[in-house]
PyMOL Python script that loads the backbone (N, CA, C, O; Angstrom):
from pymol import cmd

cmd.read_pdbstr("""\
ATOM      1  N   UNK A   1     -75.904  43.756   5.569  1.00  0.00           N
ATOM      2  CA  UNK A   1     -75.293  42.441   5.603  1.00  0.00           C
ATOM      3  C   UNK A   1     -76.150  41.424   4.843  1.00  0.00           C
ATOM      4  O   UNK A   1     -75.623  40.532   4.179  1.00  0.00           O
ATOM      5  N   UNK A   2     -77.452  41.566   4.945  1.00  0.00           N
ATOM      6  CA  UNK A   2     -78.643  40.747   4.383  1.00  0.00           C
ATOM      7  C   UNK A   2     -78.265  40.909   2.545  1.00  0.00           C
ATOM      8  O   UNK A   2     -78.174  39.919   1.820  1.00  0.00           O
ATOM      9  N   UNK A   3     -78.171  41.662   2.284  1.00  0.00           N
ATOM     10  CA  UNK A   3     -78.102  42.260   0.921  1.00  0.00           C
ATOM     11  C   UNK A   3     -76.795  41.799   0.265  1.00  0.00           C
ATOM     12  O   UNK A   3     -76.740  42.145  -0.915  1.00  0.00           O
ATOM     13  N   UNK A   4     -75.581  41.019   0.759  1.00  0.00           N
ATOM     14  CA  UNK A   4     -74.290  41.144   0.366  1.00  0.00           C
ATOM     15  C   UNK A   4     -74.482  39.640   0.328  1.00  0.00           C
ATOM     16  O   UNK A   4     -74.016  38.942  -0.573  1.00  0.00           O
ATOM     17  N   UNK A   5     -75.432  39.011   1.697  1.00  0.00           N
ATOM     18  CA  UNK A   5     -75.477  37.701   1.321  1.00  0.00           C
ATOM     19  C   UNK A   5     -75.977  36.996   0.078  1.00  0.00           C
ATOM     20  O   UNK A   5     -75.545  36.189  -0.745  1.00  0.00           O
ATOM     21  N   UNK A   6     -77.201  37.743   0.346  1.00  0.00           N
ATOM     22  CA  UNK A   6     -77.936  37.411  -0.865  1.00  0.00           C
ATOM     23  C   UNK A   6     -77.521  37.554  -2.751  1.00  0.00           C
ATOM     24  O   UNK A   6     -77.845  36.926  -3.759  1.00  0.00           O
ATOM     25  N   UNK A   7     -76.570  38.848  -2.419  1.00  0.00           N
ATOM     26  CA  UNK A   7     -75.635  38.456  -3.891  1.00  0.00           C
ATOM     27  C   UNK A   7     -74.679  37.972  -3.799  1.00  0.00           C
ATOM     28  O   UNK A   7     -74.069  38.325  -4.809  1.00  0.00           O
ATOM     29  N   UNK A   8     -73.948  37.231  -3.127  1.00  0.00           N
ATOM     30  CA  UNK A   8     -72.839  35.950  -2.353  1.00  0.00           C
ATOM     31  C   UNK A   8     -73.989  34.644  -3.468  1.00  0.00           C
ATOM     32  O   UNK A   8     -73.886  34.128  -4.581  1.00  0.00           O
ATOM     33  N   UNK A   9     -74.970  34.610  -2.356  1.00  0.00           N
ATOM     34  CA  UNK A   9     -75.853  33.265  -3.133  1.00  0.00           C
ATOM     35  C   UNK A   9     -76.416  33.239  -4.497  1.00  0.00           C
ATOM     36  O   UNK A   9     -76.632  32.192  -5.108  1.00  0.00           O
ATOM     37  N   UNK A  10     -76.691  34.654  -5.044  1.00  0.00           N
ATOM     38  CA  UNK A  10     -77.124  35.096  -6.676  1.00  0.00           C
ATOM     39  C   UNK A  10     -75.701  34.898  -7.222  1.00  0.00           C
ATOM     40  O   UNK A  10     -75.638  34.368  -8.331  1.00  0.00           O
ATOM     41  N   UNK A  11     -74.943  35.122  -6.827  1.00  0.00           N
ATOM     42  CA  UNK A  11     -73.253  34.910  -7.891  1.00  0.00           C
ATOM     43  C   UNK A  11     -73.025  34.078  -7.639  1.00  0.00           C
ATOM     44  O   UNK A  11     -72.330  33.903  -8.640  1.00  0.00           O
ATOM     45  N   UNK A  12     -72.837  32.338  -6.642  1.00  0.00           N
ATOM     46  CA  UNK A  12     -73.019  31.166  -6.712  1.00  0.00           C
ATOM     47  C   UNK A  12     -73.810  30.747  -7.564  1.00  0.00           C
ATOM     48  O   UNK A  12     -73.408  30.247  -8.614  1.00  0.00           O
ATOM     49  N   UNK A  13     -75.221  30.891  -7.234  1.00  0.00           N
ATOM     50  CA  UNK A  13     -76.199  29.933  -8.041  1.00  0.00           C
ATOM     51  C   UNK A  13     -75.317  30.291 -10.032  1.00  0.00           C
ATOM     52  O   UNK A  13     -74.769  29.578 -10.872  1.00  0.00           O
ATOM     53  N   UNK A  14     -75.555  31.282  -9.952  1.00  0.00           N
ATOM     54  CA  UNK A  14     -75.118  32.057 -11.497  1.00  0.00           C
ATOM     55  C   UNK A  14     -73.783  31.109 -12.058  1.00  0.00           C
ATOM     56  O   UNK A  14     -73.649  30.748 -13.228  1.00  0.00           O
ATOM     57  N   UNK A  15     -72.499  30.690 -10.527  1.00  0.00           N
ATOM     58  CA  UNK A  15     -71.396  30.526 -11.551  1.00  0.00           C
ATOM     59  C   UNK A  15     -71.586  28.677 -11.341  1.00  0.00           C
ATOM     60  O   UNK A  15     -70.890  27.990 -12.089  1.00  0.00           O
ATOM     61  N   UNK A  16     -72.502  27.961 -10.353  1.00  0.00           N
ATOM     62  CA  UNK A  16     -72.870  26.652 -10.937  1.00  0.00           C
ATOM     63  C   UNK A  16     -73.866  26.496 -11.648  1.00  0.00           C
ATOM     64  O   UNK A  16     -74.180  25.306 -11.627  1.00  0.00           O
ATOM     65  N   UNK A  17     -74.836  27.362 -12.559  1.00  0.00           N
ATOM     66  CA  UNK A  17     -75.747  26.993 -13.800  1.00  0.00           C
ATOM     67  C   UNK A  17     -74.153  27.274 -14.928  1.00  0.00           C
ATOM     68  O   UNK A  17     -74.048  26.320 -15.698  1.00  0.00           O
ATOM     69  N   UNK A  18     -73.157  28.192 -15.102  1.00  0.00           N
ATOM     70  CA  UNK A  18     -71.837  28.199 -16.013  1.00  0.00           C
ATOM     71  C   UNK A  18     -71.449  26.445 -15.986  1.00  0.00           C
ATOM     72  O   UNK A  18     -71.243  25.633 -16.888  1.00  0.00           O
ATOM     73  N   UNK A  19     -71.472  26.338 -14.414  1.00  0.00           N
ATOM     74  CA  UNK A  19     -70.513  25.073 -14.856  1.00  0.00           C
ATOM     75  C   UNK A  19     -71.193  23.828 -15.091  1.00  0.00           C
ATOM     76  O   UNK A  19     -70.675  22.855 -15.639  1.00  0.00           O
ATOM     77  N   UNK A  20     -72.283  23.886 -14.690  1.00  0.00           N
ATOM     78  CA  UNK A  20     -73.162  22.796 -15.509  1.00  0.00           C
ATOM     79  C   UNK A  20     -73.566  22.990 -16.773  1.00  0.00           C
ATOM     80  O   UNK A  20     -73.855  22.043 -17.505  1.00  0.00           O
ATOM     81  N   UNK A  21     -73.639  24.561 -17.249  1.00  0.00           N
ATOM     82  CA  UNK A  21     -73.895  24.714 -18.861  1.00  0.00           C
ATOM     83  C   UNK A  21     -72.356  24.003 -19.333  1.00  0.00           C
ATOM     84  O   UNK A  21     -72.558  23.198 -20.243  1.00  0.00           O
ATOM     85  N   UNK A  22     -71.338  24.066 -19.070  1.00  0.00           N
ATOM     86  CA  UNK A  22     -70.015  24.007 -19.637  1.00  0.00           C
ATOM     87  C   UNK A  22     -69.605  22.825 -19.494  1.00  0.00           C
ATOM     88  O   UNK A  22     -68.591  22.636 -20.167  1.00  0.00           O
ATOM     89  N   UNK A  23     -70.082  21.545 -18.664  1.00  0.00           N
ATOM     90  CA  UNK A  23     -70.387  20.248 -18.665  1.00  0.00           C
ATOM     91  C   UNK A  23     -71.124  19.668 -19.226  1.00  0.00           C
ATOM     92  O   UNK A  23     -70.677  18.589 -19.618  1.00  0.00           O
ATOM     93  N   UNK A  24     -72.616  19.967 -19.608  1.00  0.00           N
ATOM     94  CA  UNK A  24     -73.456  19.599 -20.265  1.00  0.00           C
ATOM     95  C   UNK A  24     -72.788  19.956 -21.945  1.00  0.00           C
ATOM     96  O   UNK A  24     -72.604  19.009 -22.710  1.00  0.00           O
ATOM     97  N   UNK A  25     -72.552  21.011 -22.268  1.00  0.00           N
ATOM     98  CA  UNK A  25     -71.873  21.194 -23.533  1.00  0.00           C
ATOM     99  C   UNK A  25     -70.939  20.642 -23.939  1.00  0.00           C
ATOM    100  O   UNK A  25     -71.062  20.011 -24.989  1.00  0.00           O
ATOM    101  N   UNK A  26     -69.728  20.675 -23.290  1.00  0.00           N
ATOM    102  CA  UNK A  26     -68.833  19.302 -23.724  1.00  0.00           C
ATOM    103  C   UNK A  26     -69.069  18.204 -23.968  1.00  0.00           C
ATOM    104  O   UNK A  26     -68.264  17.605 -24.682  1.00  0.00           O
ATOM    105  N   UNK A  27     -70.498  17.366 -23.379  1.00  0.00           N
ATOM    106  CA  UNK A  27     -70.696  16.162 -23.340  1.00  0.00           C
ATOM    107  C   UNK A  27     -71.506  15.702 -24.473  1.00  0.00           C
ATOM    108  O   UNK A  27     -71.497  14.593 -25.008  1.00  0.00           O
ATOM    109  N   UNK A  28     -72.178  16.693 -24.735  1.00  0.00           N
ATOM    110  CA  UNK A  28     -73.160  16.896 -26.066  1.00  0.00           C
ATOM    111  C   UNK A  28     -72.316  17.203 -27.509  1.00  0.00           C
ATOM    112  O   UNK A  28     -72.430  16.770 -28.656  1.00  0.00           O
ATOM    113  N   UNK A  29     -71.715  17.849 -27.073  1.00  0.00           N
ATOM    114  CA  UNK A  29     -70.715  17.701 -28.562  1.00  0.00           C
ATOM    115  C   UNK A  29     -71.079  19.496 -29.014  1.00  0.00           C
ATOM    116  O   UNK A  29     -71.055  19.774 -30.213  1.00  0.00           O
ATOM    117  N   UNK A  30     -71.285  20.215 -28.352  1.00  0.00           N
ATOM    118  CA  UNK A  30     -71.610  21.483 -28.841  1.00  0.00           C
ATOM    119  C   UNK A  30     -70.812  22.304 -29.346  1.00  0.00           C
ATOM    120  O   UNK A  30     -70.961  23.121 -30.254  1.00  0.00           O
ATOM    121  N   UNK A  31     -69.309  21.849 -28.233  1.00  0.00           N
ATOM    122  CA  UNK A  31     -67.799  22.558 -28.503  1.00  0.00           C
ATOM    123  C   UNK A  31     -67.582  22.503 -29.719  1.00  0.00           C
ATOM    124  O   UNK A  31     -67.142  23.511 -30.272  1.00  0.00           O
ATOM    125  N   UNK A  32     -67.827  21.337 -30.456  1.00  0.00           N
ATOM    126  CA  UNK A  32     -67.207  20.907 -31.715  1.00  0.00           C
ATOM    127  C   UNK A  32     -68.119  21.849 -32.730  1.00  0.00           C
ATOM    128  O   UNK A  32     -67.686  22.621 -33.586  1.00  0.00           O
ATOM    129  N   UNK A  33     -69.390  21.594 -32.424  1.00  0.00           N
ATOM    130  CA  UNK A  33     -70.020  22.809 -33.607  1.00  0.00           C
ATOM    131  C   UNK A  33     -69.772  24.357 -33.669  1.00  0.00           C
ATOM    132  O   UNK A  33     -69.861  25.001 -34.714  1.00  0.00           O
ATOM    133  N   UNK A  34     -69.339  25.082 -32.012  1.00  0.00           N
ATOM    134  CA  UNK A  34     -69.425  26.237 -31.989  1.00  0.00           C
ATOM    135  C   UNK A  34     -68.199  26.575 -31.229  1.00  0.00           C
ATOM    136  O   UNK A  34     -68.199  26.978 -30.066  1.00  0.00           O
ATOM    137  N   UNK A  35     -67.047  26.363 -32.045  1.00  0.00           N
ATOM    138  CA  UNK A  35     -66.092  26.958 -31.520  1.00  0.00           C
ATOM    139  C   UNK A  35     -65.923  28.578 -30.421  1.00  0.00           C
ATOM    140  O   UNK A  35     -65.393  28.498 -29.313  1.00  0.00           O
ATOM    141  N   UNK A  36     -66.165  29.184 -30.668  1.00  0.00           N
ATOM    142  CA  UNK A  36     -66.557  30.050 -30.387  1.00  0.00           C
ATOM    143  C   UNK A  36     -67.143  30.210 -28.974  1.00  0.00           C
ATOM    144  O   UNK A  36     -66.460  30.774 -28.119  1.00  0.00           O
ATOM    145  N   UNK A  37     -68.225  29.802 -28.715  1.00  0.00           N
ATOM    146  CA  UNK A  37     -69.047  29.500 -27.298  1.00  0.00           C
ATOM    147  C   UNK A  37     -67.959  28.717 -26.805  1.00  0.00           C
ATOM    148  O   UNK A  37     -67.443  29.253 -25.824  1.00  0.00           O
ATOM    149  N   UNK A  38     -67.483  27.749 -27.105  1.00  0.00           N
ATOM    150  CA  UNK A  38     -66.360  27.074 -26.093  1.00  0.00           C
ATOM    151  C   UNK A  38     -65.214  27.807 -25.621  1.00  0.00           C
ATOM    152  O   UNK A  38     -64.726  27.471 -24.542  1.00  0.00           O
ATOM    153  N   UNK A  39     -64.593  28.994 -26.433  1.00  0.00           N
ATOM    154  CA  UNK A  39     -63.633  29.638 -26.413  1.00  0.00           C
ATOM    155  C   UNK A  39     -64.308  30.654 -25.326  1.00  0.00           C
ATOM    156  O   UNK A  39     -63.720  30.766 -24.251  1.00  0.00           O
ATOM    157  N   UNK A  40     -65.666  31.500 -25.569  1.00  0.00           N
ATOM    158  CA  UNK A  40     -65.435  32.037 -24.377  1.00  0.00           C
ATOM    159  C   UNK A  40     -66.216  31.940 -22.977  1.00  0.00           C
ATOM    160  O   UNK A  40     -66.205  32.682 -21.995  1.00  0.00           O
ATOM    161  N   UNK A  41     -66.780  30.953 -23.208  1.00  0.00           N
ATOM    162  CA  UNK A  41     -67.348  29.887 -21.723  1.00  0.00           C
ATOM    163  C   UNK A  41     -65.895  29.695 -21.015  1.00  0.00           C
ATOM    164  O   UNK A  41     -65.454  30.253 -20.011  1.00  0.00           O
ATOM    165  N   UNK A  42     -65.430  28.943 -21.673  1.00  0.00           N
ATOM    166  CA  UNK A  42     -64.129  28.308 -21.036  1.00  0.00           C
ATOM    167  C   UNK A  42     -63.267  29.525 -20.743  1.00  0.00           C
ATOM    168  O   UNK A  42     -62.568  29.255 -19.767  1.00  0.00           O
ATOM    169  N   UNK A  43     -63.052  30.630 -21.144  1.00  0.00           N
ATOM    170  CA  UNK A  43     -62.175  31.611 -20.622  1.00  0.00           C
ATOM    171  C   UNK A  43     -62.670  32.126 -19.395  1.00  0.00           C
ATOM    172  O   UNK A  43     -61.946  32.291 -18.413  1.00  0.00           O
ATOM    173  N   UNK A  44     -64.547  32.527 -19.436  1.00  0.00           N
ATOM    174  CA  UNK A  44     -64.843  32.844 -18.278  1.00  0.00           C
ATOM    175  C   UNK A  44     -64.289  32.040 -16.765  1.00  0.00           C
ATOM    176  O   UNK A  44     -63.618  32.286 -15.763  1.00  0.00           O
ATOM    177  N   UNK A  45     -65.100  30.906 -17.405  1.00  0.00           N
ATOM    178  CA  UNK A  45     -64.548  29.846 -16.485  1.00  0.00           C
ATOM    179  C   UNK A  45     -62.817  30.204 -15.283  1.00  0.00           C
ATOM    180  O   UNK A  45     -62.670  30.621 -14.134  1.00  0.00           O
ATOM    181  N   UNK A  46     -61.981  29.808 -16.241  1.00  0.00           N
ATOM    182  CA  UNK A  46     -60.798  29.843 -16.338  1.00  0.00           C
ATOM    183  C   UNK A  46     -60.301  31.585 -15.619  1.00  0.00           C
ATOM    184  O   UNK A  46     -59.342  31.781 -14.873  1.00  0.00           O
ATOM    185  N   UNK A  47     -60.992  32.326 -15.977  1.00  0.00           N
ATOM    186  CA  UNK A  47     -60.534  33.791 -15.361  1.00  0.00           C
ATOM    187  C   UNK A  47     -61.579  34.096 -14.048  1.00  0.00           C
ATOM    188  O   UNK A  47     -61.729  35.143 -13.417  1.00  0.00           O
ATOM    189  N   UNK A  48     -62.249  32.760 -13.882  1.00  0.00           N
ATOM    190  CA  UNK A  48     -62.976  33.138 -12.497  1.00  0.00           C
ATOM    191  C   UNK A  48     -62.191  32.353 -11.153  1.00  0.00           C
ATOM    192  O   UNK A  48     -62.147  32.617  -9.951  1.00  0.00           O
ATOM    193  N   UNK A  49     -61.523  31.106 -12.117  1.00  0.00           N
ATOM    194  CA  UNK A  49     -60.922  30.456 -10.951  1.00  0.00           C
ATOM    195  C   UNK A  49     -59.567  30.763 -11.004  1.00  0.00           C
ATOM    196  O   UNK A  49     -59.031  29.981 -10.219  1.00  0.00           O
ATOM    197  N   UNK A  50     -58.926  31.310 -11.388  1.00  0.00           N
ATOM    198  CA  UNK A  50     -57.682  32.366 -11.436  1.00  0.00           C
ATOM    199  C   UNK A  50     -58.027  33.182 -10.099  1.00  0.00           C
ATOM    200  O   UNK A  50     -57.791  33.004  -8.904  1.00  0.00           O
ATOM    201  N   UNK A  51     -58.788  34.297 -10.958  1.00  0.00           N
ATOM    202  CA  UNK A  51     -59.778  35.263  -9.684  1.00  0.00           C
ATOM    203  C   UNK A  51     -59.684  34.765  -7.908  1.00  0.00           C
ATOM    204  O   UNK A  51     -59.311  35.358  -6.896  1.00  0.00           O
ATOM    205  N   UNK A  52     -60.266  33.286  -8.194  1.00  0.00           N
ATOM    206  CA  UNK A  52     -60.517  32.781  -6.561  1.00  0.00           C
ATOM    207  C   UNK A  52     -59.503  32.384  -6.119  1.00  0.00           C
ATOM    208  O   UNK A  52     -59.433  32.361  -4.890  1.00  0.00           O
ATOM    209  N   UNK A  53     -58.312  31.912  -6.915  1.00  0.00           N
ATOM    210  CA  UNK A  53     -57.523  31.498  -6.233  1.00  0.00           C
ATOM    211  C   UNK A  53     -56.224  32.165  -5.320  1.00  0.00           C
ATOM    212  O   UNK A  53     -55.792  32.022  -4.176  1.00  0.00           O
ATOM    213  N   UNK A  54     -55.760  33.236  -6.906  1.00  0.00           N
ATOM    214  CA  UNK A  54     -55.862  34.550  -6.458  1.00  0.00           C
ATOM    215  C   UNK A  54     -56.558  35.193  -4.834  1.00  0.00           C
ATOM    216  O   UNK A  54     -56.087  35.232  -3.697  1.00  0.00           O
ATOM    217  N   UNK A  55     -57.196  35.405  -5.121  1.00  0.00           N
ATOM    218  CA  UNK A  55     -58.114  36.141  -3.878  1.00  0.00           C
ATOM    219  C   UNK A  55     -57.684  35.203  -2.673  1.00  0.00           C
ATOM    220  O   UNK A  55     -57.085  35.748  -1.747  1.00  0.00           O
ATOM    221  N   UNK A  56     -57.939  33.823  -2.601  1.00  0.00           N
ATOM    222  CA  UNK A  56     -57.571  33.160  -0.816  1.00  0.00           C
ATOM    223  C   UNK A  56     -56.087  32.609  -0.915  1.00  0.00           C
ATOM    224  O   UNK A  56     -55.712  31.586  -0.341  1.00  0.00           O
ATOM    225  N   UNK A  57     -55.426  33.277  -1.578  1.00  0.00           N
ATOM    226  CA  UNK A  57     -53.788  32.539  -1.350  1.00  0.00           C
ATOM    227  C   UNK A  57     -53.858  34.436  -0.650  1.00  0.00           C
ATOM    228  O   UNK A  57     -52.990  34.744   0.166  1.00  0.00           O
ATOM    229  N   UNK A  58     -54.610  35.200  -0.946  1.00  0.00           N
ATOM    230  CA  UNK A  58     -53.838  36.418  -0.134  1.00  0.00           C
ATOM    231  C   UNK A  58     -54.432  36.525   1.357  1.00  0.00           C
ATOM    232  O   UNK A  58     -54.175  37.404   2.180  1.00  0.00           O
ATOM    233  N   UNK A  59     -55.216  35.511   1.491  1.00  0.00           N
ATOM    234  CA  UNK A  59     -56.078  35.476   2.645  1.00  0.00           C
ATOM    235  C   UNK A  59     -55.000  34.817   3.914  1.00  0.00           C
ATOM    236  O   UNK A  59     -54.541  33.690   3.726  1.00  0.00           O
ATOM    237  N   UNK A  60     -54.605  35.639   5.293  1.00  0.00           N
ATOM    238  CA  UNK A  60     -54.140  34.662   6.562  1.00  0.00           C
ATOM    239  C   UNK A  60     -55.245  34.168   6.715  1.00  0.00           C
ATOM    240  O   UNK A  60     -56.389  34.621   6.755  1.00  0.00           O
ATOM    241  N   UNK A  61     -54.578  32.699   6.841  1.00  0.00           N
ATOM    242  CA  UNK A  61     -55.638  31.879   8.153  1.00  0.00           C
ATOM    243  C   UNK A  61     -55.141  31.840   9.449  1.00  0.00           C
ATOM    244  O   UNK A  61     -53.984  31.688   9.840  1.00  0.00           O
ATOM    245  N   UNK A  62     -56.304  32.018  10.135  1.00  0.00           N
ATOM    246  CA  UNK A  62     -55.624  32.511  11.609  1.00  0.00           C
ATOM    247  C   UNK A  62     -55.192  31.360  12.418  1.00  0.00           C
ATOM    248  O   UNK A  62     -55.889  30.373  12.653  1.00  0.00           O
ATOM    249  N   UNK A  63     -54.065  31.548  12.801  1.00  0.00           N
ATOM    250  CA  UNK A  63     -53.291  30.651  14.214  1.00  0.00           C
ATOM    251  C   UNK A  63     -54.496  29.968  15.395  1.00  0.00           C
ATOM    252  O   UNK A  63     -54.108  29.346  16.383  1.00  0.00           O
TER     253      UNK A  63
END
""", "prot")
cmd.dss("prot")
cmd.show_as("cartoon", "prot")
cmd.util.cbc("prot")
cmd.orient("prot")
């Protein structure tokens, strides 16, 4: 159980350094030089919160 948490909190920390890299880059103007990095930052992005949303619309919440 110790072990599942702890990559619960390693795949958090991991997908808010994404979304602060992917905030900080937009704001800087990076998108515009490197098409590319924006195309597939932003897909990750985008196919992770698909993923989650996915995942707890199949979730009951209990009565």
């Amino acid at each position: 159980m110790t072990a599942i948490f702890g990559a619960v909190i390693i795949c958090f920390a991991g997908y808010c350094y994404a979304l602060y890299d992917w905030f900080t880059d937009t704001r800087t103007g990076l998108y515009g030089r490197e098409p590319f990095e924006a195309f597939y930052e932003t897909t990750a992005l985008v196919a992770y919160h698909a993923y989650c949303i996915r995942f707890f619309s199949r979730k009951q919440v209990p009565k």
